[in-house]
Every structure is written in structure tokens, then in C-alpha cells.
C-alpha positions as CSV (number, residue, x, y, z in Angstrom):
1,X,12.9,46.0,107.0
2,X,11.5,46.3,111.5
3,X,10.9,42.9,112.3
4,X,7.1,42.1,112.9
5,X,6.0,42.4,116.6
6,X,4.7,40.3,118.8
7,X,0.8,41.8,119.7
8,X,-1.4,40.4,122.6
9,X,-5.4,39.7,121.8
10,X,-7.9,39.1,124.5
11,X,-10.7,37.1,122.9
12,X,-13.7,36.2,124.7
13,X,-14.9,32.3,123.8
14,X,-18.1,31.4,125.6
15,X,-17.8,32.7,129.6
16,X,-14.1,32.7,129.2
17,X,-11.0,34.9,128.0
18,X,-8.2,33.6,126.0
19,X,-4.8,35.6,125.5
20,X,-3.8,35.0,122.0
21,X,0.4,36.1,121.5
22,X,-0.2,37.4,117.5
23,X,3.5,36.6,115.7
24,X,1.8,38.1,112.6
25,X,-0.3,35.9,110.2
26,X,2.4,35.3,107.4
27,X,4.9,37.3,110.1
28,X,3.1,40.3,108.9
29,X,-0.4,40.3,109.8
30,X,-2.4,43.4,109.9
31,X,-5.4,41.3,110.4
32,X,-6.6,43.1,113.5
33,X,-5.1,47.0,112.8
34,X,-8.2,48.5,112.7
35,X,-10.7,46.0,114.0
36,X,-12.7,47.2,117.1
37,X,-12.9,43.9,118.1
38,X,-9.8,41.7,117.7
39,X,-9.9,38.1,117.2
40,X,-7.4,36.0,116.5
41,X,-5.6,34.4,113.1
42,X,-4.0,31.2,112.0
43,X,-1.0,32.3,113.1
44,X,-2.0,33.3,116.9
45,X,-0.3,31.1,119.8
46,X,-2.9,30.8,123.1
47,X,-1.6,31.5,126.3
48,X,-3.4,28.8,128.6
49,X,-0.4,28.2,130.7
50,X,-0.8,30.6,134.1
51,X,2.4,30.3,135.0
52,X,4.5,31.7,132.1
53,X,5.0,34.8,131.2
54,X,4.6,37.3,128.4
55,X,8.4,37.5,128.3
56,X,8.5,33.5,128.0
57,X,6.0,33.8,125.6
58,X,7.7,36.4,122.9
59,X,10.9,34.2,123.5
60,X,9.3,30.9,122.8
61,X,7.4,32.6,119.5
62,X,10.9,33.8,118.5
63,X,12.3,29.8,118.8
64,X,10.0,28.9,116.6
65,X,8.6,26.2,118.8
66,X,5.4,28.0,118.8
């Protein structure tokens, strides 16, 4: 069994963009594979903080403290 990975969604919420880090809803999600337009799911992290990153990100996800 691959271990899930981590995918990045760029959602647009009024005039702004969030960056969603996608761990996989259930770890597993297939949600967004064939969507044209990607949103997010329960199990999406934001990424609101400028100053980390997407490195930071995958690592805190795999901690568990996301």
C-alpha cells in the first residue's frame, strides 16, 4: 500500500485565494481527481501563514498536529 500524498488546492473565497494542503479526506481522498474546479474537504489544512513553507507544511501534516 503508497502512502496518500499530500496535494495543494488553490480555492478562491470572495476576492481572496486560500492554499488548502489536501492530507486526503479519510487519508485517501479522491474528492478532487477529476474535478475542474477543486475545492477543498474536511480533511484540508489552510495555509494562512506567509512565512512557512510547503516543506513545513507536508512535515507538520505528517506530525499529526494539523
Amino acid at each position: 500500500m503508497s502512502k496518500p500524498q499530500v496535494q495543494f488546492v488553490m480555492e478562491k473565497v470572495g476576492d481572496d485565494y486560500v492554499l488548502w494542503a489536501c492530507r486526503g479526506e479519510g487519508r485517501g481522498c479522491t474528492r478532487n481527481r477529476y474535478r475542474s474546479r477543486k475545492t477543498h474537504c474536511e480533511d484540508c489544512v489552510a495555509c494562512r501563514d506567509p512565512n512557512e513553507t510547503l516543506e513545513s507544511i507536508i512535515k507538520r501534516l505528517a506530525r499529526g498536529d494539523a
